[in-house]
DSSP file (Angstrom, degrees, kcal/mol; ACC not computed):
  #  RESIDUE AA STRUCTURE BP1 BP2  ACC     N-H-->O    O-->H-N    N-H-->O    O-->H-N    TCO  KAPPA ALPHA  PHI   PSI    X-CA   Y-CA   Z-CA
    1    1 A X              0   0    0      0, 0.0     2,-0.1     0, 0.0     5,-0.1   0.000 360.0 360.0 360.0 138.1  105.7   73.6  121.2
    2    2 A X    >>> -     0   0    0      1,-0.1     3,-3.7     2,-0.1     4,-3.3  -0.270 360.0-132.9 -58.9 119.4  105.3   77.4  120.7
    3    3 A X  H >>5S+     0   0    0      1,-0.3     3,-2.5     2,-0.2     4,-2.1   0.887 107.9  55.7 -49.1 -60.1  102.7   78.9  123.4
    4    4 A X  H 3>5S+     0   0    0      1,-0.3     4,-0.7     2,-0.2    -1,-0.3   0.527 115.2  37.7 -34.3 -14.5  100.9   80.9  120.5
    5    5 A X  H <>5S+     0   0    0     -3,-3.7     4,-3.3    -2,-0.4    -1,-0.3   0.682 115.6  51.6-114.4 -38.5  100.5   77.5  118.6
    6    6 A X  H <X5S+     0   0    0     -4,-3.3     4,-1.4    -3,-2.5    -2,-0.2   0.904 113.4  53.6 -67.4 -27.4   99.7   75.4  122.3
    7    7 A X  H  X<S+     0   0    0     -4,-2.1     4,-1.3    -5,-0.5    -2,-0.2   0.932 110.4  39.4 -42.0-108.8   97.1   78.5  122.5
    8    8 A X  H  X S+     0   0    0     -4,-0.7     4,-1.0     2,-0.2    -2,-0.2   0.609 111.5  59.9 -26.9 -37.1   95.4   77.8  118.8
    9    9 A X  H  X S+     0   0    0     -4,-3.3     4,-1.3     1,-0.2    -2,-0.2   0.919 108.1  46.8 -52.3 -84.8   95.5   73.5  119.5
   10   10 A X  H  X S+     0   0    0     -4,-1.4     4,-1.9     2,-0.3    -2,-0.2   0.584 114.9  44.3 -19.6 -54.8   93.3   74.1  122.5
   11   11 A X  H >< S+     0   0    0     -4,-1.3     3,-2.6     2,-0.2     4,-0.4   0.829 116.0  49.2 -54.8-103.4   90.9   76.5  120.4
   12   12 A X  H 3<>S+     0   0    0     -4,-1.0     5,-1.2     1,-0.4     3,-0.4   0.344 108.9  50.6  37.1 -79.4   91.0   74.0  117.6
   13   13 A X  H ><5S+     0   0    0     -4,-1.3     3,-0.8     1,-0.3    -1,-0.4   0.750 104.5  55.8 -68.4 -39.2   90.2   71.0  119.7
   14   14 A X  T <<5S+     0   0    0     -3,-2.6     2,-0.7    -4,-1.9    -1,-0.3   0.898 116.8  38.4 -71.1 -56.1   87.4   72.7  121.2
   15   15 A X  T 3 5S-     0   0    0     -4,-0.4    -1,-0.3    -3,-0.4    -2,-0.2  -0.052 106.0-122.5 -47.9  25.5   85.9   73.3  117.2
   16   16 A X  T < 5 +     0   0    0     -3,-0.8     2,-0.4    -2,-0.7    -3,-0.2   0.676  67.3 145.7 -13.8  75.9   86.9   70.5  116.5
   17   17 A X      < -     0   0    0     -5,-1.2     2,-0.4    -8,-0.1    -1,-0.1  -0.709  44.7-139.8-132.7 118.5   89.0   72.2  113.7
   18   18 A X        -     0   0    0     -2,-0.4     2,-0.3    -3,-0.1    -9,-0.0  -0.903  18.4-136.4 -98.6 140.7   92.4   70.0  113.5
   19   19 A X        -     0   0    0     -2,-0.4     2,-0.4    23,-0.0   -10,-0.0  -0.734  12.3-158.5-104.3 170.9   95.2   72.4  113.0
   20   20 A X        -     0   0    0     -2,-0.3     2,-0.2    17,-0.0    20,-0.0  -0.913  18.2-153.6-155.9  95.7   97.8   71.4  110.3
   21   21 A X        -     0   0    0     -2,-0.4     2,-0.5     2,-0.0   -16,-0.0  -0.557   6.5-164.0 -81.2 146.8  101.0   73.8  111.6
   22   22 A X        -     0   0    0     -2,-0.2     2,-0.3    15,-0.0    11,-0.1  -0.982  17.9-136.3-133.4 118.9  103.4   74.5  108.5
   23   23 A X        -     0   0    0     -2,-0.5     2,-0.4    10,-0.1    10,-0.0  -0.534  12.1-147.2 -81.8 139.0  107.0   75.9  110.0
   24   24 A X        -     0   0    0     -2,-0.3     3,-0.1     1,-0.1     6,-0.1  -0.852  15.1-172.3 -92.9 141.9  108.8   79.0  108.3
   25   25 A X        -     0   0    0      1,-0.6     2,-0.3    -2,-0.4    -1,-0.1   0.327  63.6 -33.0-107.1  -5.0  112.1   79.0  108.3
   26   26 A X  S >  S-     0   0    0      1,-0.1     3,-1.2     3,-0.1    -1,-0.6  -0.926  71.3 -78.3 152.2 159.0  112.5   82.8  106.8
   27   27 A X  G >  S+     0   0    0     -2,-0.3     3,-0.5     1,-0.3     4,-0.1   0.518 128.6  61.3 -81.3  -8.6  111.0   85.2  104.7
   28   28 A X  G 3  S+     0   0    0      1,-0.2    -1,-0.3     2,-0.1     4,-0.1   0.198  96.0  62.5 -90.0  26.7  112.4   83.4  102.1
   29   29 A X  G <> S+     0   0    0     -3,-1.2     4,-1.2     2,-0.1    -1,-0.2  -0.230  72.8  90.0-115.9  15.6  110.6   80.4  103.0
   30   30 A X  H <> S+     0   0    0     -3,-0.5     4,-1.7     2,-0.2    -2,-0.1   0.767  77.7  63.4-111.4  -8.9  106.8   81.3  102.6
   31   31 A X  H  > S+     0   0    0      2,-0.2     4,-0.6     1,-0.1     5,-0.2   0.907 108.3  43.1 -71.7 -43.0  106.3   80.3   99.2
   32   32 A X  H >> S+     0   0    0      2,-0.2     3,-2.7     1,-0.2     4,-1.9   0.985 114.5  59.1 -52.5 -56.1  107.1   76.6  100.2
   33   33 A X  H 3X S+     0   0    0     -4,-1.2     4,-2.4     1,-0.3     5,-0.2   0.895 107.3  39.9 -31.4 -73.2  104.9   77.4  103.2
   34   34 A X  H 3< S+     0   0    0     -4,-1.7    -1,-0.3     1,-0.3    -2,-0.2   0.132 113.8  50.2 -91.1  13.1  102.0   78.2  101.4
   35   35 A X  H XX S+     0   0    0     -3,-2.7     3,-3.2    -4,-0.6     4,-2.5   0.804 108.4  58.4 -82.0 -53.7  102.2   75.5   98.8
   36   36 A X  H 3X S+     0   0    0     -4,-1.9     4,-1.5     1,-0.4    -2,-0.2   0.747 111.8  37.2 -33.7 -49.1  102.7   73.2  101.6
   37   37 A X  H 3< S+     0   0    0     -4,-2.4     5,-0.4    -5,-0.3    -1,-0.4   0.438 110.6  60.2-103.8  13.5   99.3   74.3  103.2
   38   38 A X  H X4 S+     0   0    0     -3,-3.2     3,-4.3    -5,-0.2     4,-0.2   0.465 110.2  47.3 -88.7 -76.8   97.3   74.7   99.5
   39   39 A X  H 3< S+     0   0    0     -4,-2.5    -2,-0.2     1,-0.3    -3,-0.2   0.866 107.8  52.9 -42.8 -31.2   98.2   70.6   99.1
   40   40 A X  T 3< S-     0   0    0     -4,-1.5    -1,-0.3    -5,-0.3    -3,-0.1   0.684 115.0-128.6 -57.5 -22.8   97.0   70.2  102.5
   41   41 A X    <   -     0   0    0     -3,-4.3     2,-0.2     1,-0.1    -3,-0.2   0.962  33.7-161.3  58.5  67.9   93.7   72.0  101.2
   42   42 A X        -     0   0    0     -5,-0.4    -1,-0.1    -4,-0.2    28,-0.1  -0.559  13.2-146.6 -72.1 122.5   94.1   74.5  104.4
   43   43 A X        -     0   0    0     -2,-0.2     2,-0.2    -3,-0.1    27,-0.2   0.558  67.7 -24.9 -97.4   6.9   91.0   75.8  104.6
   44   44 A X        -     0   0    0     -7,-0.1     2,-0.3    25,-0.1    27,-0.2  -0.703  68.5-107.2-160.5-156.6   92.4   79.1  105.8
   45   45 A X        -     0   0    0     25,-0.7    27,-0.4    -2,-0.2     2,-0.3  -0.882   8.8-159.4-136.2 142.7   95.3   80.3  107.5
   46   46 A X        -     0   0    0     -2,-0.3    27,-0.2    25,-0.2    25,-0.1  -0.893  22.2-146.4-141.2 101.9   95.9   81.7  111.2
   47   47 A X        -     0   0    0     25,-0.7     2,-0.3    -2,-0.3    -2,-0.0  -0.339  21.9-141.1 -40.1 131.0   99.6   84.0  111.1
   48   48 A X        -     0   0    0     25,-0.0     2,-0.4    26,-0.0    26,-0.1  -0.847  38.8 -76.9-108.3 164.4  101.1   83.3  114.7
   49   49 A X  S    S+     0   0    0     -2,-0.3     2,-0.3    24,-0.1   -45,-0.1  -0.488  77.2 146.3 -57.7 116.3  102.6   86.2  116.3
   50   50 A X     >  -     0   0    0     -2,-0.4     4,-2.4     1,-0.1    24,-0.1  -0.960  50.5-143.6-151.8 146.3  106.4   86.7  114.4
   51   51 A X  H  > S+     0   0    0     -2,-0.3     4,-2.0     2,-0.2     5,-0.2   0.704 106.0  59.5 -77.1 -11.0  108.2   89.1  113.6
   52   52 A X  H  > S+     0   0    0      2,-0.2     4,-0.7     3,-0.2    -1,-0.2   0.566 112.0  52.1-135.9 -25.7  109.5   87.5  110.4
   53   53 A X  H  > S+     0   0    0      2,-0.2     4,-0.7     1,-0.2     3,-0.2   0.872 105.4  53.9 -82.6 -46.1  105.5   87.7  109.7
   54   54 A X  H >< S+     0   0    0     -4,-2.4     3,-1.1     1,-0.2    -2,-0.2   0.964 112.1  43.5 -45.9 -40.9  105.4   91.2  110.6
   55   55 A X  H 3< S+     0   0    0     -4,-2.0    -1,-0.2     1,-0.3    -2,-0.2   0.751 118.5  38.4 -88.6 -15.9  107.9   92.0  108.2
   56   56 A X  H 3X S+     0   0    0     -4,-0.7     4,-2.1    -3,-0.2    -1,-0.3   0.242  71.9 125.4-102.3  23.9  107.0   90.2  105.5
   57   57 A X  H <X  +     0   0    0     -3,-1.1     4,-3.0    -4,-0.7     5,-0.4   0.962  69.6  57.2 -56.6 -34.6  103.4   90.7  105.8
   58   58 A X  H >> S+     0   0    0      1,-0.3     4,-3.0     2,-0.2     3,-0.8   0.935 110.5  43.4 -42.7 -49.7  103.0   92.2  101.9
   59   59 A X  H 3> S+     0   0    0      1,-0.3     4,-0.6    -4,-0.2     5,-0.3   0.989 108.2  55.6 -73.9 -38.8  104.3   89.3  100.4
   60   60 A X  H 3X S+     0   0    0     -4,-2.1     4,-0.7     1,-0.3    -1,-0.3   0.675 110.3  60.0 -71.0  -4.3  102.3   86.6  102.8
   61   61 A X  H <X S+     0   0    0     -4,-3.0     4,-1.4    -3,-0.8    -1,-0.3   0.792 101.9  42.3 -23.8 -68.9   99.5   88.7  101.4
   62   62 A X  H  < S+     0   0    0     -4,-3.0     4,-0.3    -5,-0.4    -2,-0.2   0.238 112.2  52.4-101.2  35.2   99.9   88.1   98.3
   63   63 A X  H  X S+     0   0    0     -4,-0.6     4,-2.2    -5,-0.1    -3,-0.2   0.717 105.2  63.1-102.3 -28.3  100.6   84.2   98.6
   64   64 A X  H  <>S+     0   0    0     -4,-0.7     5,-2.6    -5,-0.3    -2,-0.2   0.821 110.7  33.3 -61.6 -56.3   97.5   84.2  100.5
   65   65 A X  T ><5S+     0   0    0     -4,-1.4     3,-3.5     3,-0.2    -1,-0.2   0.953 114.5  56.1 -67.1 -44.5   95.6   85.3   97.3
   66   66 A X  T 345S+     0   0    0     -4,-0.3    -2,-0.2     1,-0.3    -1,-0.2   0.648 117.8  35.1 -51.1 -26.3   97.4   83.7   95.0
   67   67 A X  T 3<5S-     0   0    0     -4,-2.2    -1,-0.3     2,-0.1    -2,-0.2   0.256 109.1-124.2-101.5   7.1   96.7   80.6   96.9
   68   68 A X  T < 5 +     0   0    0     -3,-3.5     2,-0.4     1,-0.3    -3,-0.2   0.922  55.9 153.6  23.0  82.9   93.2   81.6   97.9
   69   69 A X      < -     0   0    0     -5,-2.6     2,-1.1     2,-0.0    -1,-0.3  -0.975  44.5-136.2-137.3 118.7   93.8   81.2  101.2
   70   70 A X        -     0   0    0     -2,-0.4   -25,-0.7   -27,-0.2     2,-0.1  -0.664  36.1-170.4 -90.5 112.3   91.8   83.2  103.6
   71   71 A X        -     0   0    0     -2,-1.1    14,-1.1   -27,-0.2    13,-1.1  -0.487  22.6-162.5 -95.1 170.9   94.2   84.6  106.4
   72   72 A X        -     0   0    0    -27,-0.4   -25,-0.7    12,-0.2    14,-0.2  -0.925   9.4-171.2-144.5 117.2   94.5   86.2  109.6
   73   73 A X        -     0   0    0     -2,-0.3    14,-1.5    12,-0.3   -24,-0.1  -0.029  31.8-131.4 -88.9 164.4   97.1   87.8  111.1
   74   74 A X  S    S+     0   0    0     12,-0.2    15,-0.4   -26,-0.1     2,-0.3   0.413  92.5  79.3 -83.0   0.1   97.9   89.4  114.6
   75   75 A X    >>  -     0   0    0     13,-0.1     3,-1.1    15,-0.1     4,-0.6  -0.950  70.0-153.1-118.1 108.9   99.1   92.6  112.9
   76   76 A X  H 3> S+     0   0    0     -2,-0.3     4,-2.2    13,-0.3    -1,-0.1   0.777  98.0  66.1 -71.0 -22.6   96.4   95.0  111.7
   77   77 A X  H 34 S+     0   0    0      2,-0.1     4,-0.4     1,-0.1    -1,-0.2   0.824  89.3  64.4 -80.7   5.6   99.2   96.1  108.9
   78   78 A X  H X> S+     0   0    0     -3,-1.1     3,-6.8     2,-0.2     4,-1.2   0.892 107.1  43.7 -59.4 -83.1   98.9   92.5  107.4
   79   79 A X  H 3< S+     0   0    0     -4,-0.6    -2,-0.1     1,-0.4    -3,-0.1   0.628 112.3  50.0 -19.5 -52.3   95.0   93.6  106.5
   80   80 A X  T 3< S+     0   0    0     -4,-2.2    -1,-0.4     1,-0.2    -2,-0.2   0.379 102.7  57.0 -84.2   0.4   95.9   96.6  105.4
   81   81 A X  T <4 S-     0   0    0     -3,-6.8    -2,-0.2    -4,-0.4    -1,-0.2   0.602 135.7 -81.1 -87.2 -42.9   99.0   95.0  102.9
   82   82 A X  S  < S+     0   0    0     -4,-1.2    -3,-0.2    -5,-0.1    -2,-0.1   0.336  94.1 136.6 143.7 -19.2   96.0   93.0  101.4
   83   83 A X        -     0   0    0     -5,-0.4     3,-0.1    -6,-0.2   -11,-0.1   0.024  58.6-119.6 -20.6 153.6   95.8   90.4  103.8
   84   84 A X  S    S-     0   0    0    -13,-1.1    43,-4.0     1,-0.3    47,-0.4   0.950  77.6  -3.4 -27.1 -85.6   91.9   89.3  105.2
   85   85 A X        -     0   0    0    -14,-1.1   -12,-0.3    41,-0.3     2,-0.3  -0.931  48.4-173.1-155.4 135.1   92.2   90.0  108.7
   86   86 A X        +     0   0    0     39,-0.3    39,-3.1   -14,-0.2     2,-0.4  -0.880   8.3 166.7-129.0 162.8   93.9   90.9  111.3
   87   87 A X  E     +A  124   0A   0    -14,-1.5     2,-0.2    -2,-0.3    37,-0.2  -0.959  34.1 100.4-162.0 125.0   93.3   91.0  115.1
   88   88 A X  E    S-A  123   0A   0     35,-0.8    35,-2.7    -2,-0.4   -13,-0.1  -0.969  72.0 -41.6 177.1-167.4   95.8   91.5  117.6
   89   89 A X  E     -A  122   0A   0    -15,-0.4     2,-1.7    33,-0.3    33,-0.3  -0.270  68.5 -98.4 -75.0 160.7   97.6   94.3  120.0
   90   90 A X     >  -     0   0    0     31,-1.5     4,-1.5     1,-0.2     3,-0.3  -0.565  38.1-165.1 -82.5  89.0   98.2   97.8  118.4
   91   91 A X  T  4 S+     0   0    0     -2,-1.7    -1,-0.2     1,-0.2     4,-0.1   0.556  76.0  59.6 -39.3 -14.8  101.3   97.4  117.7
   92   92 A X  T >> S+     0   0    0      2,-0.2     3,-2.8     3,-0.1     4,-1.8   0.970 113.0  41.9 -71.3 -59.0  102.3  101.1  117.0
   93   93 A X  H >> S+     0   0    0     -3,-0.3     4,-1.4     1,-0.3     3,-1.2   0.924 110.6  55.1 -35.0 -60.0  101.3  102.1  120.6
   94   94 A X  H 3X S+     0   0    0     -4,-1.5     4,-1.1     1,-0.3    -1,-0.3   0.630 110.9  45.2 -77.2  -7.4  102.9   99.0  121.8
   95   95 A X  H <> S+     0   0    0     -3,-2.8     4,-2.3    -5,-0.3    -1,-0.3   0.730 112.0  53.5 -94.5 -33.8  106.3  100.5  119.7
   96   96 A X  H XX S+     0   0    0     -4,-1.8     3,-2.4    -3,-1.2     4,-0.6   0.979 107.2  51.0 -76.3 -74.6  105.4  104.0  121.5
   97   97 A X  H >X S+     0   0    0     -4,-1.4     3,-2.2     1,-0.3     4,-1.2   0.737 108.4  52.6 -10.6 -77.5  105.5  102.2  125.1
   98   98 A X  H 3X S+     0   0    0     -4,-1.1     4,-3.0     1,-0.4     5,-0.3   0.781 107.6  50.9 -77.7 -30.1  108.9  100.6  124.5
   99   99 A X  H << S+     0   0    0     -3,-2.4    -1,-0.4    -4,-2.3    -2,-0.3   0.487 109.4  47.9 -99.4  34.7  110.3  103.7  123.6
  100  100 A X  H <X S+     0   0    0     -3,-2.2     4,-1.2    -4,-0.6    -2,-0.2   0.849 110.2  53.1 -49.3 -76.8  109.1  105.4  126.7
  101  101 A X  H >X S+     0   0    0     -4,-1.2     3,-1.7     1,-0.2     4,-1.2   0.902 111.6  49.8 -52.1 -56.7  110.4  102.5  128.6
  102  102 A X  H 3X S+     0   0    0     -4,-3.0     4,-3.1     1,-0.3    -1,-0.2   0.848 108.4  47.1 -70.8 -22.3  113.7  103.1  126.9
  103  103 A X  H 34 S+     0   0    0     -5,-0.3     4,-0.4     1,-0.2    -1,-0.3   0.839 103.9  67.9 -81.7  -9.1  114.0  106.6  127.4
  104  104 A X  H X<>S+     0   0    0     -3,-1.7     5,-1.0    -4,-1.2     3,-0.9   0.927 104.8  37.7 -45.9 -79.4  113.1  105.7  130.8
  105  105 A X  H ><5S+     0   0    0     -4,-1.2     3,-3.7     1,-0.2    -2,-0.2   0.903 109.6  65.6 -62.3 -39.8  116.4  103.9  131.6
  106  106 A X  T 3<5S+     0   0    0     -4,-3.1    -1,-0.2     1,-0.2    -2,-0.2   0.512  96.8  50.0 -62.7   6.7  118.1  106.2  129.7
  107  107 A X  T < 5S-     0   0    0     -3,-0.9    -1,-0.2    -4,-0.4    -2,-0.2   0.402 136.7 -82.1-100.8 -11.0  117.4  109.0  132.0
  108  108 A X  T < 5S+     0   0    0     -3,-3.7    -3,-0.2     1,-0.4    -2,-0.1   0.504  82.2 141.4 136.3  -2.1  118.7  106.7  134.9
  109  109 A X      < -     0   0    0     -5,-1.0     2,-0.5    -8,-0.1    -1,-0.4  -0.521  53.5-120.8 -85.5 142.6  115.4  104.4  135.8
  110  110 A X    >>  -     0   0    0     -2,-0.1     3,-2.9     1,-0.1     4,-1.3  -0.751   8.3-135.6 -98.0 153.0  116.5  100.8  136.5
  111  111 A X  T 34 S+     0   0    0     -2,-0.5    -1,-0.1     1,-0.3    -2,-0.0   0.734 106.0  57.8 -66.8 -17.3  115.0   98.4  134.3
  112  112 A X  T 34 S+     0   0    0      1,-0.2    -1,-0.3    -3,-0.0    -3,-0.0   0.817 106.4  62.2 -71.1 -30.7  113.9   95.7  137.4
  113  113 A X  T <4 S+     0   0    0     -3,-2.9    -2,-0.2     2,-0.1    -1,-0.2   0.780  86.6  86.4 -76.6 -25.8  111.9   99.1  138.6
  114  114 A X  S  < S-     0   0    0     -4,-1.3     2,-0.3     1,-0.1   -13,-0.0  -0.122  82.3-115.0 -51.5 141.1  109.7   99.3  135.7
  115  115 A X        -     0   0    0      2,-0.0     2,-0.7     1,-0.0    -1,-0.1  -0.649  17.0-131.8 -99.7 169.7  106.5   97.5  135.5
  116  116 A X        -     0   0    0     -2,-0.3     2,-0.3     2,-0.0    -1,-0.0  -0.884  30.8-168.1-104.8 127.3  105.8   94.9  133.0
  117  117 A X        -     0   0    0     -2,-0.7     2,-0.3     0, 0.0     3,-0.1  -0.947  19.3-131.7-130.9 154.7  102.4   95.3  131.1
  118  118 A X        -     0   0    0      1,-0.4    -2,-0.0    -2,-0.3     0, 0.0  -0.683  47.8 -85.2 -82.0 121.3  100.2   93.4  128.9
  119  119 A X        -     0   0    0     -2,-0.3    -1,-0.4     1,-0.2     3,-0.1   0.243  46.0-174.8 -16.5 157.0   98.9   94.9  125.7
  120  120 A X        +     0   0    0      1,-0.5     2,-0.3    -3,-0.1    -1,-0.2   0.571  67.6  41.4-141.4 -47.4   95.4   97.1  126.7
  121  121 A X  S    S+     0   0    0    -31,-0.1   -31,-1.5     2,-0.0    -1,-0.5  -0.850  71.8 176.4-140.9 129.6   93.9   98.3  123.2
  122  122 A X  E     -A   89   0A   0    -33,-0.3     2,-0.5    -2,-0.3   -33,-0.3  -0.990  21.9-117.0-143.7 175.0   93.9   95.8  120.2
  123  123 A X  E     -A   88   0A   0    -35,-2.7     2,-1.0    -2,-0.4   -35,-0.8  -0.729   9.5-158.2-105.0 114.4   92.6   96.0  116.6
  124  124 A X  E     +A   87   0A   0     -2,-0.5    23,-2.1    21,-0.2    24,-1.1  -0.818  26.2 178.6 -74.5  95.5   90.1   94.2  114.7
  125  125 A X  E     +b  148   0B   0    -39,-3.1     2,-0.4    -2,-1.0   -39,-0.3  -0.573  14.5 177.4 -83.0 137.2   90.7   94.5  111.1
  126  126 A X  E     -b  149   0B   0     22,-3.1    24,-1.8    -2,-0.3     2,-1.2  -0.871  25.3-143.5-141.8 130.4   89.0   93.2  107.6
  127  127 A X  E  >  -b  150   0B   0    -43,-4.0     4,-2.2    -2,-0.4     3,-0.2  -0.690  15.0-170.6 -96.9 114.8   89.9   93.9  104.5
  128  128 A X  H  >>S+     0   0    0     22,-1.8     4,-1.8    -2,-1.2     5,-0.5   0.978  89.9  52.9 -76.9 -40.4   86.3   94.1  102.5
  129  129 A X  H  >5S+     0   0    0     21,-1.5     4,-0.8    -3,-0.2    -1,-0.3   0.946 108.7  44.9 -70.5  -4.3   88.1   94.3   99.2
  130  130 A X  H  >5S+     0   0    0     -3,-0.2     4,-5.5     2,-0.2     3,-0.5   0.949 116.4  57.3 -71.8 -53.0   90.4   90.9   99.7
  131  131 A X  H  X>S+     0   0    0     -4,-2.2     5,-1.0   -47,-0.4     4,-0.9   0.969 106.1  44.3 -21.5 -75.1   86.8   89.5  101.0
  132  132 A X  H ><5S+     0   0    0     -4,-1.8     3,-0.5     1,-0.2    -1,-0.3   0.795 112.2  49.6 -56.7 -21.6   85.2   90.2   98.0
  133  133 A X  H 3<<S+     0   0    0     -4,-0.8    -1,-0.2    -5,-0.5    -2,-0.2   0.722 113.3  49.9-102.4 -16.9   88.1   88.8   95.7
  134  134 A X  H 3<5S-     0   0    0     -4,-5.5    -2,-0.2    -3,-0.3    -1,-0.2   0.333 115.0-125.6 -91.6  19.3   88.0   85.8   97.9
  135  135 A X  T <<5 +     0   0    0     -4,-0.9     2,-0.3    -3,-0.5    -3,-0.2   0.829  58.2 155.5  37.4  47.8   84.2   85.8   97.3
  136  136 A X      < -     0   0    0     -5,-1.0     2,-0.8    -6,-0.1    -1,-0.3  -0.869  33.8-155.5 -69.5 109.5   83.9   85.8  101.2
  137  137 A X        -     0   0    0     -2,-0.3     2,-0.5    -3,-0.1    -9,-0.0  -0.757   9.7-150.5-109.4 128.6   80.8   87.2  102.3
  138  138 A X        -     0   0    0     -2,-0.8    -2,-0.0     2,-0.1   -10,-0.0  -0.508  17.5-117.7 -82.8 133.3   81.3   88.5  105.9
  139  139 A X    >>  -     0   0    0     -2,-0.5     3,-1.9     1,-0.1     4,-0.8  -0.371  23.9-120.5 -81.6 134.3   78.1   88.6  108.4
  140  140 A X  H 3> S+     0   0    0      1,-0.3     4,-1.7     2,-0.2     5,-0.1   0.522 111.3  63.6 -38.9 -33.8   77.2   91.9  109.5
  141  141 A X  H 34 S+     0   0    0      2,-0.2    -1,-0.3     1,-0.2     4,-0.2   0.590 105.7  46.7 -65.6 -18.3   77.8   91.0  113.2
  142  142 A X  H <> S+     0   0    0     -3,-1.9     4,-1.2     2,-0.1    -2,-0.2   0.599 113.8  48.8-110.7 -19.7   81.6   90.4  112.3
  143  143 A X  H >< S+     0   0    0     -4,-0.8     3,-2.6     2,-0.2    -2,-0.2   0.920 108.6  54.0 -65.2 -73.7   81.5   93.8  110.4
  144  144 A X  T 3< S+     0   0    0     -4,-1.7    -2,-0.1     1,-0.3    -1,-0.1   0.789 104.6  52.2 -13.3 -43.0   80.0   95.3  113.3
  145  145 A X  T 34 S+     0   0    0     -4,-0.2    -1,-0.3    -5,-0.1   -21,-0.2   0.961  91.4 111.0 -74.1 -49.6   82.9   94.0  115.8
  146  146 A X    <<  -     0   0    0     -3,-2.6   -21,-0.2    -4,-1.2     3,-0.1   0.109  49.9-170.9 -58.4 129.2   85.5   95.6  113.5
  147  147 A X  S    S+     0   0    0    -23,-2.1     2,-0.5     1,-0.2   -22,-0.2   0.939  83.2  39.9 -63.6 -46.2   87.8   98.7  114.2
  148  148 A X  E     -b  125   0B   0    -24,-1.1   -22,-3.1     2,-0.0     2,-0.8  -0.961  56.7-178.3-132.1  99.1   89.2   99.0  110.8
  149  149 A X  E     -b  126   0B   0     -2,-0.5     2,-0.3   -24,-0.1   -22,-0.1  -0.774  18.2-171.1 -80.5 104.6   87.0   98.5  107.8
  150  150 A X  E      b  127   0B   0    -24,-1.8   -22,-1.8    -2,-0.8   -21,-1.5  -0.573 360.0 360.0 -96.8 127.0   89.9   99.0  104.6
  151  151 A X              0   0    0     -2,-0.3    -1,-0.1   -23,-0.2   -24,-0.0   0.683 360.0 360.0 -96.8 360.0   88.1   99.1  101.4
């Protein structure tokens, strides 16, 4: 089982919130997804960390409305595609870091010498107009928390 999913059970079981995982195979594999989890009657969605999500966030955006499904992503550019929310690491920074580290070895560093770090800054995003078109109203405390309000 994927840690990011062994992660979310744990949570889950502690809400008692049963999770009902639906596998992607490919970006051409999220409309099946997201029927899959409307017939389940998913009472939202939680994006695990993928790239396959990263890069498709637009479209798992708009199955997300189309299936009036609220999700949340780990990728603040989901939110900002049209997506809910997202909350996760900044991923641009975390892009800036790698090429650091690459330019790093390419100047001669060896890669065993480098240290290995853990994300430091990440971003709580909500997108108030997706809210509003899922007639989601969001508590002021959760506004409050947020880096990124996109209207």
């Amino acid at each position: 089982m994927e840690p990011s999913f062994k992660s979310l059970a744990a949570a889950a079981g502690a809400l008692r919130v049963q999770p009902q995982p639906v596998a992607v195979h490919g970006l051409n594999d999220f409309a099946r997804a997201f029927r899959a989890a409307a017939d389940a009657r998913a009472g939202a969605l939680i994006l695990l960390p993928s790239p396959t999500f990263f890069w498709g966030r637009a479209r798992l955006a708009n199955l997300a409305m189309e299936h009036s499904l609220p999700a949340i992503s780990p990728f603040a550019e989901f939110a900002q595609a049209g997506g809910l929310m997202a909350y996760g690491p900044n991923v641009t920074r975390m892009f800036g870091y790698a090429a650091g580290i690459v330019d790093r070895i390419l100047k001669g560093a060896k890669p065993a010498d480098l240290p290995v770090e853990q994300p430091t800054e990440f971003v709580f995003s909500i997108n108030l107009k997706t809210a509003k078109t899922l007639r989601l109203t969001m508590p002021p405390e959760v506004l409050m928390q947020a880096n990124e309000l996109i209207q």
